[in-house]
C-alpha positions in Angstrom: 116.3 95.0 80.4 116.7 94.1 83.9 116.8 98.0 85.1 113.5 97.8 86.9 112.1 95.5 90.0 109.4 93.5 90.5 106.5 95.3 92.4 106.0 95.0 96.6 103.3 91.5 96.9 103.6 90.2 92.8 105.8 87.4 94.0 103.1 86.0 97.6 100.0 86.9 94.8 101.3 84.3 91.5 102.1 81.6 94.1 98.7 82.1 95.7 96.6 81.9 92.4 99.3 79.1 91.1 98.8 76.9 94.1 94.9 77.4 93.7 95.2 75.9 90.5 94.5 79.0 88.0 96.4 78.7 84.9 98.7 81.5 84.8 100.0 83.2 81.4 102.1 86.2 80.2 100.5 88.3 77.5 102.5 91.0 76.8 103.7 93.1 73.9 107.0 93.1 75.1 109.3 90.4 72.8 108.9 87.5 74.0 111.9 86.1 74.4 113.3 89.6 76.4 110.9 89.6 78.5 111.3 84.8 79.3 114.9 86.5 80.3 113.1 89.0 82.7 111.4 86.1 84.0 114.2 84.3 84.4 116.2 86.9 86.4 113.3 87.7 88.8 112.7 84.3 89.6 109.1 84.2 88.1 109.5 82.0 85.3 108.0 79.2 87.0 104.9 81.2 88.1 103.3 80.7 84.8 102.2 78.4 83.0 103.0 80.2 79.4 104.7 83.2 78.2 103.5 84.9 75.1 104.4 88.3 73.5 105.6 89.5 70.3 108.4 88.4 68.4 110.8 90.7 67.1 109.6 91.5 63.5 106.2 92.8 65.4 104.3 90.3 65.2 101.5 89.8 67.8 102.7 93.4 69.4 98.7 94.4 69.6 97.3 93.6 72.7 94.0 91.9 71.2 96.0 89.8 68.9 98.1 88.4 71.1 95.2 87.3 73.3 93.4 86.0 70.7 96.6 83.6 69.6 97.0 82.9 73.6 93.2 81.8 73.1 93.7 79.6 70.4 96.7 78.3 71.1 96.2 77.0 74.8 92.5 75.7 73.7 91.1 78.7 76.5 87.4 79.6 76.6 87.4 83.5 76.6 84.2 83.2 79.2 86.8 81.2 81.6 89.6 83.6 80.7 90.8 86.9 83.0 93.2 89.2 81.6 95.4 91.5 84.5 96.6 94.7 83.3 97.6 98.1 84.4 97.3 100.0 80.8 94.2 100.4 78.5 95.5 98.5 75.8 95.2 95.0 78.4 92.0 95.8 79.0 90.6 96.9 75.7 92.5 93.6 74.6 90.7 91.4 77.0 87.3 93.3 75.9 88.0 92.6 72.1 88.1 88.7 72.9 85.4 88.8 75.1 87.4 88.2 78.5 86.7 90.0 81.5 89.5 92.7 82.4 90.6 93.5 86.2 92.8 96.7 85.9 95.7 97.1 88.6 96.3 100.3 89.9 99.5 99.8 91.2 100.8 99.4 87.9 101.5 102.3 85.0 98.0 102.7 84.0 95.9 105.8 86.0 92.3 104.5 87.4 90.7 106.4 85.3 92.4 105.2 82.0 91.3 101.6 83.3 87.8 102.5 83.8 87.3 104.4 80.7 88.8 101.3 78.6 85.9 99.2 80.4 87.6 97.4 83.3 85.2 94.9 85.2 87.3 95.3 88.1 89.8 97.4 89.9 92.4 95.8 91.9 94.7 98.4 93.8 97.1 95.8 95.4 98.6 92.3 94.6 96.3 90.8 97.4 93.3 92.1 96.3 93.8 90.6 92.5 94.9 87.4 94.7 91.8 87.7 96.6 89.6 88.3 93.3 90.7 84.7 92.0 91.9 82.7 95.0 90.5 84.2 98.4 93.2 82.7 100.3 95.7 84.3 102.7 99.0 85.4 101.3 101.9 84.4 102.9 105.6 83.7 101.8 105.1 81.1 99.3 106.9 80.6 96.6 106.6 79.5 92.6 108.6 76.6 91.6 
């Protein structure tokens, strides 16, 4: 669970979009109370703002489901609503509920698998999805 590391920038870019004021949430298909404890042991739990993912009998484990529950459940207009990804299945998602998508290239997803799933942006760094929603200049800030 806690074999892997949190990737170069990730850190500087949730402070920047928290201290601009975005609201920040975790949609993943992950269970959801594995990955609160990957939060927790990266220090990022208190970059967001919400953590949502499946629960352990499957539930919500389709990427278009679980946004749609986020949705409803926060009260969040899909028009106002981004969803960050680095697989297909986050932007498809995001599609399905009528959000816009920015695929991350720095992530496990290829370019091209983000493009054909109908990404309206490409972001190949943490600053640049930073500088998509918060122009601001990243420096070492951190989440609370």
């Amino acid at each position: 669970m806690f074999e892997n590391e949190v990737f170069a920038g990730v850190p500087e870019m949730l402070a920047a979009l928290q201290a601009s004021s975005k609201k920040l949430f975790v949609a993943t298909s992950k269970v959801q109370v594995y990955t609160e404890k990957i939060l927790k042991h990266f220090n990022l739990s208190g970059c967001f703002d919400g953590v949502y993912g499946s629960e352990v009998d499957g539930r919500r484990d389709n990427k278009a489901d679980l946004i749609r529950h986020i949705l409803a459940s926060e009260s969040l207009s899909s028009q106002e609503t981004f969803m960050v990804g680095d697989r297909k299945y986050d932007i498809t998602g995001a599609k399905e509920n009528n959000c816009l998508a920015a695929g991350v290239t720095y992530g496990y997803g290829s370019t091209e698998e983000l493009m054909k799933a109908g990404a309206d942006y490409l972001c190949h760094s943490p600053h640049e999805v930073a500088n998509l929603f918060a122009p601001v200049r990243l420096r070492e800030i951190t989440c609370p």
